[in-house]
C-alpha positions as CSV (number, residue, x, y, z in Angstrom):
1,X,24.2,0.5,14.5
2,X,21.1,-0.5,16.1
3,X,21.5,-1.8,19.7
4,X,20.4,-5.5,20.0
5,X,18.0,-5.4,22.0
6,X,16.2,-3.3,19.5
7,X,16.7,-4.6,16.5
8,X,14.8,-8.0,18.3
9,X,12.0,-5.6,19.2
10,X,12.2,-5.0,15.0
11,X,12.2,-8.3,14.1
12,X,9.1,-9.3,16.4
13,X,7.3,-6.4,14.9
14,X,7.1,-4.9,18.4
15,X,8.7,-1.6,17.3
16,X,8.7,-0.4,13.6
17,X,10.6,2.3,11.4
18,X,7.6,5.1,11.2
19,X,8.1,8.0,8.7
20,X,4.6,9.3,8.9
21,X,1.4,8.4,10.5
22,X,-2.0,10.5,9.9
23,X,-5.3,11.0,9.7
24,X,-6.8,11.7,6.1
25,X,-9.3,10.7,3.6
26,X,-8.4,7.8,1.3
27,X,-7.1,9.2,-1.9
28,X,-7.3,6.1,-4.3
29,X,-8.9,2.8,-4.5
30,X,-12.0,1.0,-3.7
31,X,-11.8,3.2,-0.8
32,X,-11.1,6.4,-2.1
33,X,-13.6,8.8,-0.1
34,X,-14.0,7.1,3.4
35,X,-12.0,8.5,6.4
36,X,-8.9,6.3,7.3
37,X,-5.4,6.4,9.4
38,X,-2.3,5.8,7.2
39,X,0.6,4.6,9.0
40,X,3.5,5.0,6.5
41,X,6.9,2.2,7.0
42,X,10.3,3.2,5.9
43,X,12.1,0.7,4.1
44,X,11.9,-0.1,0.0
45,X,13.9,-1.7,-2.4
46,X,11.7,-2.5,-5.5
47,X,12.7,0.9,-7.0
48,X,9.7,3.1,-8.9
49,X,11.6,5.7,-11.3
50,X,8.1,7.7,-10.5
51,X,7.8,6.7,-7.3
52,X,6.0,9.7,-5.2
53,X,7.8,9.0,-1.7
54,X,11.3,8.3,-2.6
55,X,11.9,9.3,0.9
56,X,10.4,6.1,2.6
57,X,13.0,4.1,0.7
58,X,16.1,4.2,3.3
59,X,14.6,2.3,6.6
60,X,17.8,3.8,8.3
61,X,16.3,7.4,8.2
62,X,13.0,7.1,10.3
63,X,13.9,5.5,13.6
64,X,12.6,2.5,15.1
65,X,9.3,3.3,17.0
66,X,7.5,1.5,19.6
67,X,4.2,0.0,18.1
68,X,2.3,0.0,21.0
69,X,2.6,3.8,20.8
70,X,2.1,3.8,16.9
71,X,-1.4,1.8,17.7
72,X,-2.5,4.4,20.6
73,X,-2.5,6.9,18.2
74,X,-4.3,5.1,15.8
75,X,-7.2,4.9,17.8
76,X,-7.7,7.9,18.8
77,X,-8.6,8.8,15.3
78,X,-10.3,6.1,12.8
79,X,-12.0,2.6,12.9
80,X,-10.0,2.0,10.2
81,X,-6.1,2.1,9.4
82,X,-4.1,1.9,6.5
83,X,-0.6,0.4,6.6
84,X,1.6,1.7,3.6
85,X,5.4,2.6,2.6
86,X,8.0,2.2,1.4
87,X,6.8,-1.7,1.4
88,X,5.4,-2.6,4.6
89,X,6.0,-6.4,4.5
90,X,10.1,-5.9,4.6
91,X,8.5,-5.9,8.3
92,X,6.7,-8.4,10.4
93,X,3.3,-6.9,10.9
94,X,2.0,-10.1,12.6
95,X,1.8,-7.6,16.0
96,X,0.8,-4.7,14.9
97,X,-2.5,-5.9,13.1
98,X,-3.7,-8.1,16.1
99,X,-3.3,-5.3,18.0
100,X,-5.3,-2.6,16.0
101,X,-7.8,-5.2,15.6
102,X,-8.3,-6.1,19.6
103,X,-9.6,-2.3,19.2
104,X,-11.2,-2.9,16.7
105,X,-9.6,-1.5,14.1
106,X,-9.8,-2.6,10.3
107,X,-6.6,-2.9,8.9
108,X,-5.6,-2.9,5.4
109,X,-2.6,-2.5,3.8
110,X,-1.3,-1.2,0.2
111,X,2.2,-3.3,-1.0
112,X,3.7,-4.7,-3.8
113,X,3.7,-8.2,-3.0
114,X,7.6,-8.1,-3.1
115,X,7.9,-9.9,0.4
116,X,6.1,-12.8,2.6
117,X,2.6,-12.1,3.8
118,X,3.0,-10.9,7.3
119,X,-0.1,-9.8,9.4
120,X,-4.2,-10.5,9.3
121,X,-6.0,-8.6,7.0
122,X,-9.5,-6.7,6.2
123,X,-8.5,-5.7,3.0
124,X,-5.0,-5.9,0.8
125,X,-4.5,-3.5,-2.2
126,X,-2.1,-5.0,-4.3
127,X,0.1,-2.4,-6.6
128,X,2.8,-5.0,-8.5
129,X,5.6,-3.8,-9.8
130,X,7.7,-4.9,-12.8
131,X,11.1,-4.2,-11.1
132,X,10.3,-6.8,-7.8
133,X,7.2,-9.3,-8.5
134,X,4.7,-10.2,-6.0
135,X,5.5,-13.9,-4.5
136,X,2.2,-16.0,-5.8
137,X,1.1,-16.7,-2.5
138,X,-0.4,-13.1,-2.2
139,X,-2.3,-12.8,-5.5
140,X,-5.2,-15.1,-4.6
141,X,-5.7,-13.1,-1.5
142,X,-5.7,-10.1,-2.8
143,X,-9.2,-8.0,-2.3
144,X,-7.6,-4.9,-4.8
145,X,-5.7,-5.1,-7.8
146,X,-4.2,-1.7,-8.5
147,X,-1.9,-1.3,-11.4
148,X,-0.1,2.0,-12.1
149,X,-0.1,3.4,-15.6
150,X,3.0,4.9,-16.9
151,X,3.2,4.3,-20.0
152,X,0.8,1.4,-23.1
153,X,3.5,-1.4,-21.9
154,X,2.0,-1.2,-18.3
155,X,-1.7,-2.3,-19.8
156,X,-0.5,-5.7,-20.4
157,X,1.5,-6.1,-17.3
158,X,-2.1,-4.8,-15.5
159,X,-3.7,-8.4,-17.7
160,X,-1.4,-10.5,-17.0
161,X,-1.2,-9.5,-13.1
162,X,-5.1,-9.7,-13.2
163,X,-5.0,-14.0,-14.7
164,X,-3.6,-14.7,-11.5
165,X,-5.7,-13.1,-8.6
166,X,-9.3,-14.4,-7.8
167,X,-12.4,-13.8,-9.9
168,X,-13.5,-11.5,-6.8
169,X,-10.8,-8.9,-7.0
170,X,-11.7,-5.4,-7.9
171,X,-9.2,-4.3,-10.4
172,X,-8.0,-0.9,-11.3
173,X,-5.9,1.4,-13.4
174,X,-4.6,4.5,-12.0
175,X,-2.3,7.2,-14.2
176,X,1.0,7.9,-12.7
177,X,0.8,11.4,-11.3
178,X,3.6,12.8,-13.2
179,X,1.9,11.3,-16.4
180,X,-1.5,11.4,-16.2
181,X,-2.4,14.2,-18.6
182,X,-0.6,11.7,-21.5
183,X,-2.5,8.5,-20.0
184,X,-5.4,9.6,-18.4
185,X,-7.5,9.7,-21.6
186,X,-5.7,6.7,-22.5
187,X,-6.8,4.6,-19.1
188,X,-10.9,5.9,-19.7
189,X,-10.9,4.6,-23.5
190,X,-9.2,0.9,-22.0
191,X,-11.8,0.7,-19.1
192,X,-14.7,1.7,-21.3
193,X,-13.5,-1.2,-24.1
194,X,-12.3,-4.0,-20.6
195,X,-15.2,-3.0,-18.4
196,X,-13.8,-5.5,-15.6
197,X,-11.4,-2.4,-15.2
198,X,-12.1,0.6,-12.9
199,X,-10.3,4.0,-12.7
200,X,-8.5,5.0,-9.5
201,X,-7.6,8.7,-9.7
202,X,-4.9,10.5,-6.5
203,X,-7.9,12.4,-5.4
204,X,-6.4,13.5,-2.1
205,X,-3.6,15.4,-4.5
206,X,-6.0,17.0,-6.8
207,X,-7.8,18.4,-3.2
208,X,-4.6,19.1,-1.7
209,X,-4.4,16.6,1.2
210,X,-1.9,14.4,2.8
């Protein structure tokens, strides 16, 4: 049971559940290459069969930590962070953006739309999911479209998530990682036919970092 005074701190944003927070190289994306701090939030319930992280899913497991402290580290590292889960926005992260960005910090953040837009943004990557829609308010803000590939169904979710965000999105298919060899060759013959479609490829697995 957490104490009261904490779970108010939670609520405010003012302290977080933090599985993991770390310096790395941006695995997949528009970004994929450039230097960036992930800070990973526990807490999920939209469900992935493949999901990678299965661990972020129970909040309960990776106690509540002081974002002030989560934000000193941060800046130690990167002029850029990444906020990620789990799904971030089960949180209010109204506090913990304005304070990366009084240091200057760019923040973006990967989700799947599932919950209310909390926090300001440099850049949203938007992965929806079948099992929890995105709310519509997010779609039109949305700099990153990113639509994982499982199976041929999961190209027509990825066009009829892409009619609703802006003409300025860049949009992209990425193989799930524990079906890639099956879709892979699949994704590059759909993006060569829909060139309005990019790749994104787990680079950071294939070179073995976090």
């Amino acid at each position: 049971m957490i104490e009261e005074h904490i779970q108010q701190q939670i609520n405010k944003g003012e302290m977080l559940p933090l599985m993991e927070d770390f310096y790395t190289i941006q695995g997949e994306g528009f970004h994929t290459g450039k230097a960036a701090y992930f800070i990973r939030i526990g807490g999920c319930d939209v469900g992935c069969h493949w999901c990678d992280v299965k661990e972020s899913w129970n909040a309960d497991l990776h106690p509540p930590t002081s974002t002030d402290v989560i934000v000193e580290n941060a800046i130690k590292f990167a002029n850029t962070v990444v906020i990620t889960g789990g799904e971030p926005l089960m949180w209010s992260l109204d506090y913990i953006t304005k304070k990366l960005q009084l240091n200057n910090i760019k923040t973006h953040i990967e989700t799947s739309g599932a919950y209310k837009l909390t926090g300001t943004w440099d850049w949203i990557c938007l992965s929806p999911k079948k099992t929890k829609l995105p709310l519509e308010e997010i779609y039109l803000k949305t700099n990153e479209l990113k639509v994982i590939v499982y199976n041929k169904n999961d190209f027509k979710f990825a066009e009829e998530q892409a009619k609703k965000v802006s003409e300025n999105c860049e949009l992209f298919l990425q193989p799930e990682w524990s079906n890639k060899e099956k879709m892979t060759p699949l994704i590059v013959d759909y993006v060569m036919k829909n060139p309005k479609w990019k790749i994104s490829l787990q680079t950071h697995k294939y070179i073995n970092i976090p």
